[in-house]
C-alpha positions, 0 to 999 in steps of 0.5 A: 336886034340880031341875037347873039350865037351861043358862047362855049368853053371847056374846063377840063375838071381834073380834081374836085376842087378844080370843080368848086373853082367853076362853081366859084367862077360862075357864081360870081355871074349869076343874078336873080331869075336866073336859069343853069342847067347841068347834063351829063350821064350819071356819075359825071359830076352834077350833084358834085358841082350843084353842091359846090354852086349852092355853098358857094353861093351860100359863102358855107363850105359846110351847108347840108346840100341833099340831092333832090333825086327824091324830093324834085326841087329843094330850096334855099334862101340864100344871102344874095338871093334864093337858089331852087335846086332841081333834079329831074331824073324821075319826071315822067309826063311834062306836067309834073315839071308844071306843078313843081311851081318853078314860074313861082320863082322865075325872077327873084330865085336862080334856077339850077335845074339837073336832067333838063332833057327831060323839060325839053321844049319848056326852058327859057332860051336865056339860059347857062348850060354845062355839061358834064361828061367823063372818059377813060384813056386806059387806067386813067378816068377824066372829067370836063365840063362844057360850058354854053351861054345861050341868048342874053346869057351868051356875052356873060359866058363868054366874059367868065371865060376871059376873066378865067384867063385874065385871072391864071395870068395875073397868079390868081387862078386859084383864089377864092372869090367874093362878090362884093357889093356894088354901089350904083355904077356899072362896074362889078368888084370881087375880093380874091384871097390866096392864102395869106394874099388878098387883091380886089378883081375890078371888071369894067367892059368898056361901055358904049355910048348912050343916044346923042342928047345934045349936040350929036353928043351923048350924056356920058361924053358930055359929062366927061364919064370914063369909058374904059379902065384907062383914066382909072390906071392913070390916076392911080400912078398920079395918085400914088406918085404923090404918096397917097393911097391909092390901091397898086394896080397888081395886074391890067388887060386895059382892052379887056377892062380887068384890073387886080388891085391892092386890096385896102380893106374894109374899115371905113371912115363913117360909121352906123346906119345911117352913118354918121362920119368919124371926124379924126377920119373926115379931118385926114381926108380934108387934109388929103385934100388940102395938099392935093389941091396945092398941086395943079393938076397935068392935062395929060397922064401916064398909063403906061410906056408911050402910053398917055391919058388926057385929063378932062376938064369939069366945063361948065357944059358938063356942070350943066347937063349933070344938074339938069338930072333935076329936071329930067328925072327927080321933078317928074318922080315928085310929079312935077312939071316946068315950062320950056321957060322955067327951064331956060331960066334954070340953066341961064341961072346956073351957068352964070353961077358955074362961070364965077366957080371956075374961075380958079386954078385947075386941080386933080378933081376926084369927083367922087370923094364920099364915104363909100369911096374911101378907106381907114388905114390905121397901120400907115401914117399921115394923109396915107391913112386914107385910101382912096377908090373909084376915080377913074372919072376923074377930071381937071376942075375947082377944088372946091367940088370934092371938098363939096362932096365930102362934106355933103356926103349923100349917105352920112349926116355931116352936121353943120357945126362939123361942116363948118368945123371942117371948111375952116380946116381946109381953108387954114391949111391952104392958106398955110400953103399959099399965101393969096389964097382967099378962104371967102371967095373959096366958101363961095365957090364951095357953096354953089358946087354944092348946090350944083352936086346935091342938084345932080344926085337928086336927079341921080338917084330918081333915075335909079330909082325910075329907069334902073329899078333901084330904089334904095337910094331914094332914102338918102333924098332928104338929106340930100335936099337938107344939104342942098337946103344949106347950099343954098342959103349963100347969098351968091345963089339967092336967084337961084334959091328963088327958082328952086322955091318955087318950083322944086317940091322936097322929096315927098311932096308932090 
């Protein structure tokens, strides 16, 4: 694989606080093991932007940040994680730099090194550069700052300058920026706060295709996965033309995968750790649902003027592969093993399942209606009250699934009696609705959907866990497999729990 060239830009630093909005900016980027080095002659700004990154990072305008001139290195265990301030200047022989212990801390701690000339030949080729340098035209004395990402650090510089950019365009220059923390996707959000103006930054680079796994296709086409920021604009205007709150979109560079939405708050819709779901909250979204679920869902939406998104379609195909998550990550991780054969009778088993629960009309389908993805708005009225987030892979598909999602939320203990408390909800105001509407054959179709869905997040969260290094999520197994548990106990699925019995160890159990 080539590496990639260095990636530069300027920022001409013409107040103290045009230099705390680059410290802002760039600890929006950084993670741990992490390496920045700051040059410059004295007095260019160093340990004036050292201190700005550190308080940034550490969301304290006011924290102590000592300069390290005497002491080396000076640590700080920070929210995030830990930062290593480090100043140089006095290092006469490379093997002071060794015995600072600064490979102590390589992977868990940012590394913010001043005066790294004098470690030349021992910093890592990943890394941030700025240099700081001052000039005088006559009376008037200006500072700038050149910014270099080198190796893996390179595209990340380049996208900090485009955010940059993104952002003076949008009117939001100037606002604080805070990381918020992220759920399992791929996809960074911040909160930007303008005065009495608050938005959320979504940043979403447009992702390539995985390896083909089936078909010439790869996993994320097969499954209908969103690819760029477009389905996302696209049904949020779906979304909000029929009055439901999802965030407006403030401003879009759709090539660039940048939005600025409305900020809808924090307050969520289940409560405690683990949490535990609010009903008056949970029954508003089931009736969210209800209404949305009247409406049949358009093959194609707008984006923009002549511009179209098309909505794909839940098919069984995608159902599938999803559910073989199971197979492929959660088995292996409870050290289990199937035969080509057991396999073949798994999918054999859930097509035919799949097949009975498509067989209904096809609506907006937001695939991910959890907790974590909706909101408590007290100050609006009716199903307004529920904000809604991250749809973009949305699809045309059953209703059921969402209710399934909702009901069988993988991070919150939605008791039975409230389950079924609130299937009867759902099934009352859609027949309020329609007439022909059969709540048995929907309880049907809502069970193997569910069944279908707990399968898949199994898998999910194994494959966090295994390939990406997260394993929180493998706390939320067992209720997952309770819920599959229930799924499974319609008699529509009675072959399939009989597969899973006899070859589906409960996490734990290897």
């Amino acid at each position: 694989m080539l590496s990639q060239g260095p990636s530069s830009f300027a920022v001409a630093l013409a107040s103290e606080q045009a230099t705390v909005r680059l410290a802002m900016d760039i600890a929006t980027i950084l993670r741990p093991g992490d390496l920045v080095t700051l040059s410059g002659d004295l007095g260019t700004g160093k340990t004036t932007f050292a201190r700005a990154l550190i308080r940034e990072l550490a969301e304290d305008s006011e924290l102590d940040v000592p300069s390290p001139t005497f002491t080396l290195l000076q640590s700080y265990a920070l929210p995030r994680f830990p930062v290593v301030h480090v100043d140089l200047y006095r290092i006469g022989d490379p093997l002071e730099i060794v015995e600072l212990g600064l490979e102590d801390t390589a992977d868990e701690a940012v590394a913010l090194i001043e005066w790294p000339e004098r470690a030349a030949g021992m910093l890592k080729s990943d890394r941030l550069e700025i240099t700081f340098t001052l000039s005088t035209h006559g009376l008037e004395t200006s500072r700038e700052a050149c910014v270099t990402g080198l190796g893996a650090f390179a595209s990340r510089a380049a996208r900090l300058n485009t955010i940059r950019e993104f952002l003076d365009e949008a009117g939001f220059g100037e606002a604080e920026r805070r990381h918020i923390q992220g759920d399992a996707s791929f996809r960074r959000y911040e909160r930007l706060t303008l005065g009495r103006r608050s938005a959320i930054l979504m940043d979403s680079p447009a992702r390539t295709d995985g390896p083909a796994v089936r078909n010439g296709l790869p996993y994320s086409a097969i499954a209908h996965l969103a690819e760029n920021v477009t389905p996302f604009v696209a049904v949020a205007r779906a979304l909000r033309a029929l009055e439901l709150s999802a965030p407006e979109i403030y401003a879009a560079d759709l090539a660039e995968g940048l939005l600025v939405l409305e900020d809808l708050g924090s307050e969520p819709v289940a409560a405690g750790d683990p949490g535990k779901p609010i009903e008056e909250r949970y029954a508003v979204a089931v009736d969210l649902l209800a209404f949305l679920h009247q409406h049949d869902a358009p093959a194609r939406l707008p984006v923009a003027p002549s511009v179209d998104y098309r909505l794909p379609t839940y098919d069984v195909e995608a159902f599938l592969i999803e559910a073989e998550l199971l197979l492929d990550w959660y088995l292996p991780q409870q050290g289990s093993t199937i035969t080509e054969r057991a396999r073949a009778e798994f999918t054999g088993l859930w097509r035919s399942a799949l097949n009975l629960a498509q067989s209904s009309p096809q609506v907006l389908v937001l695939r991910d209606f959890h907790s974590p993805n909706l909101l408590w708005l007290e100050d609006r009225a009716g199903l307004a009250r529920v904000g809604i987030l991250d749809f973009q892979d949305a699809l045309r598909g059953p209703a059921a699934y969402d209710v399934a999602s909702l009901l069988h939320d993988a991070r919150v203990d939605v008791s039975e009696a409230m389950e079924l408390g609130l299937l009867g909800r759902c099934a009352k105001a859609r027949l309020a609705g329609d007439p022909d509407f059969m709540p048995a054959a929907f309880v049907e179709k809502y069970s193997i959907l569910a069944a279908q869905r707990a399968t898949k997040i199994l898998g999910i969260f194994a494959r966090l866990d295994r390939r990406d290094g997260k394993p929180q999520y493998l706390c939320h197994q067992p209720r997952i497999w309770r819920y599959l548990g229930r799924a499974l106990s319609h008699p529509v699925l009675a072959p399939l729990k009989a597969w899973y019995e006899l070859h589906v160890p409960s996490p734990g159990q290897p």
